[in-house]
C-alpha positions in Angstrom: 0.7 7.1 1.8 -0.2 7.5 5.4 -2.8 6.2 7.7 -4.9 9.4 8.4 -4.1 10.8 11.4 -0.7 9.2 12.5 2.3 10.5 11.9 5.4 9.1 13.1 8.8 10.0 12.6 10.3 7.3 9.7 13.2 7.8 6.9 12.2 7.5 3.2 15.3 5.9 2.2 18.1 4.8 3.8 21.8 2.8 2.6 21.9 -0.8 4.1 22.9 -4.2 3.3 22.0 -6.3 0.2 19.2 -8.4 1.7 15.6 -8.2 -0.6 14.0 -9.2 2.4 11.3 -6.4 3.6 11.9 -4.8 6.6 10.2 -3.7 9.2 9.7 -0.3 9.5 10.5 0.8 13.3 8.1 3.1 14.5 7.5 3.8 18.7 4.2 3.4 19.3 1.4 0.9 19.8 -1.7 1.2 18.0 -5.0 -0.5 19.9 -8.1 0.1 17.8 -11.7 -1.0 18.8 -14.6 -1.2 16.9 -18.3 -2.6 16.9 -20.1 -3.9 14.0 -19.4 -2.2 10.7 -22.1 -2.3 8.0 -20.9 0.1 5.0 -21.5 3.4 6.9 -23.4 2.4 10.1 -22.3 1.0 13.3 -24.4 -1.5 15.5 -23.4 -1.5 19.1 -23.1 -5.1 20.6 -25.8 -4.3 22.5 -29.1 -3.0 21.6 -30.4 -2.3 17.7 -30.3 1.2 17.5 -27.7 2.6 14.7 -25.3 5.2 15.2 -22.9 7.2 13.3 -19.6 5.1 11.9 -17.4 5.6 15.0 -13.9 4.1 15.9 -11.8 4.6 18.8 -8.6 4.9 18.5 -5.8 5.1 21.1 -1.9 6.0 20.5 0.5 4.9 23.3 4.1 6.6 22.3 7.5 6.6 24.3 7.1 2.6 25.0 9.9 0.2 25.3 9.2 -2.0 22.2 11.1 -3.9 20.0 9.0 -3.3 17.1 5.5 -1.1 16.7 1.9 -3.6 17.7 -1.2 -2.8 16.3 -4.1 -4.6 18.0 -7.5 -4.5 16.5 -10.5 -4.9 18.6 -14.0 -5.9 16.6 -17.0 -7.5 17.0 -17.1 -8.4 13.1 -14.5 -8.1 10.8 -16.3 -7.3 7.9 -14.8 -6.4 4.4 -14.0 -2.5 5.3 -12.1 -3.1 8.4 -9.8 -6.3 6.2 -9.2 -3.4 3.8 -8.0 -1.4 6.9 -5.8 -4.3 7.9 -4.5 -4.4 4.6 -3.8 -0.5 4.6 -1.9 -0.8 7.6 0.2 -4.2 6.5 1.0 -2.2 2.9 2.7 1.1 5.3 5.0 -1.5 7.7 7.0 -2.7 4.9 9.8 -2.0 2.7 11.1 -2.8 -0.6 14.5 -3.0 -1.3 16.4 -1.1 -4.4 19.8 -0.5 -5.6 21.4 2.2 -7.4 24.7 0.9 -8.6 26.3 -0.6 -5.8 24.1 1.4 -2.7 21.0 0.0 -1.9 17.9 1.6 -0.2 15.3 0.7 1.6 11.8 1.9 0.2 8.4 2.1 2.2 5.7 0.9 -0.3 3.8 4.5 -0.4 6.8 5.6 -1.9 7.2 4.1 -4.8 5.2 4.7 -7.7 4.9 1.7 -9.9 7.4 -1.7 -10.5 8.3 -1.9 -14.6 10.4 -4.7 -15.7 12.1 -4.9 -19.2 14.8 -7.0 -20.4 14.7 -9.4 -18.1 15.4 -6.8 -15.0 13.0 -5.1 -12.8 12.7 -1.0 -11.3 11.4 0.5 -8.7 10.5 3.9 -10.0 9.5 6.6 -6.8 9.3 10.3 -7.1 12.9 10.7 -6.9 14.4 8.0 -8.4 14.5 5.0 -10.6 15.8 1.6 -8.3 16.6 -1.7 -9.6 15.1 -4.6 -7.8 16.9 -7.8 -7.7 13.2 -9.8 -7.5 11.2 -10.4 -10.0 7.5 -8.6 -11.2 6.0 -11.5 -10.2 7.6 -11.9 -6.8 6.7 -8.7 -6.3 3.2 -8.4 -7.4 2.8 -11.3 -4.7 4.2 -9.2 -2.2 2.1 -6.4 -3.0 -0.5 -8.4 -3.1 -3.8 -7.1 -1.3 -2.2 -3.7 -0.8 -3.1 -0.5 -3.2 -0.6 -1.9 -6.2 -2.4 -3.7 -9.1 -0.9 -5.0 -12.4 -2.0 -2.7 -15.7 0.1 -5.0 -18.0 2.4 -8.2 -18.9 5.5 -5.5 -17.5 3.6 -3.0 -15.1 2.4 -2.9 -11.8 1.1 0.6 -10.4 0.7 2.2 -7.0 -3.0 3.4 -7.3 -2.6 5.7 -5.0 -0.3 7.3 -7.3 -3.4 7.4 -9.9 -4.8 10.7 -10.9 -7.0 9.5 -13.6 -7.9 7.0 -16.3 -9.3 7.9 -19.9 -9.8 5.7 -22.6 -7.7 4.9 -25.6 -9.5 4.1 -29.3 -7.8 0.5 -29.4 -9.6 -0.7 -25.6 -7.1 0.2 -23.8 -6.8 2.7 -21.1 -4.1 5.4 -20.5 -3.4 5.7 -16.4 -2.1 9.2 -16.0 -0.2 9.5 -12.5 0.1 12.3 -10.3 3.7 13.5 -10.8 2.4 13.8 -14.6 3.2 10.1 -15.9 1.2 8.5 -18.2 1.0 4.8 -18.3 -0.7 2.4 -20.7 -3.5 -0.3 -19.2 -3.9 -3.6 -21.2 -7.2 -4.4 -22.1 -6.5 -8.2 -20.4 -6.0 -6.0 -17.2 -8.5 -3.5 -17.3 -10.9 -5.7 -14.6 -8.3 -6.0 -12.3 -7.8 -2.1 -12.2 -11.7 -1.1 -11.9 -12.1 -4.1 -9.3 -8.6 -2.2 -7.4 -10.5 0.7 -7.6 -14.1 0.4 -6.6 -12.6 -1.1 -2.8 
């Protein structure tokens, strides 16, 4: 996944130590963005009541001496489309950590396709590969929390960006099918949680 518009240069997986801490990821630029009031596709100015087209300005400073990327966000209102936003950009600065035997990687969140746990261990499954993850599903789902991942079942949790489409299956439940050609299953119990992912 990537903020449309940005690009910056950044490694999709990487050897490191063992710590399941996310990291960082280390990007060189600052991000300033301003904004006035949003109201679902209509901007007021501060001043006067006239409305305008949806407009945001957005200015890229690169080739700073920073320790770490900032992202300021200018607004009159944050309403509910510009916290999605701030969600967006939270879910693309952090990383996930995997192992494969005794190497382990470093995952940015866009990357990986869904979390599946069985038998008591968890996997990070990306295009690529399939990680193990020394945290739990439900450490992780709170991670992931208020990014693009929702839980389809007791031992699922998908990217839904990864999502190509849903159909329907004859017992209520729903079968996910991905966009590298996987098809997951959605439990019935999890079924609101999906649509309510999907219509923000």
């Amino acid at each position: 996944m990537s903020l449309p518009g940005l690009t910056g240069e950044q490694g999709t997986t990487g050897t490191g130590n063992s710590n399941s801490s996310p990291l960082r990821a280390s990007w060189p630029f600052s991000l300033v963005l301003s904004s006035g009031r949003f109201y679902n596709n209509t901007i007021n100015p501060v001043h006067g009541t006239s409305k305008k087209e949806n407009h945001m300005k957005i200015t890229l400073h690169e080739g700073l001496d920073l320790s770490e990327p900032e992202i300021e966000i200018r607004c009159h209102i944050a309403d509910p489309r510009l916290k999605r936003l701030i969600d967006y950009i939270h879910q693309y600065s952090f990383s996930l950590e995997g192992r494969i035997g005794e190497a382990s990687f470093y995952l940015h969140s866009e990357e990986i396709i869904y979390v599946d746990s069985a038998d008591g261990r968890t996997f990070l499954y990306s295009g690529k590969n399939v990680y193990e993850s020394r945290e739990t599903l439900a450490s992780l789902e709170e991670k992931l929390a208020n990014t693009t991942f929702v839980r389809i079942s007791k031992n699922c949790i998908v990217n839904t960006a990864w999502l190509k489409s849903v159909s329907p299956l004859w017992n209520h439940r729903l079968e996910a099918l991905l966009k590298n050609g996987e098809k997951l299953i959605v439990s019935r119990n999890y079924i609101p949680a999906l649509k309510e992912k999907l219509s923000q």
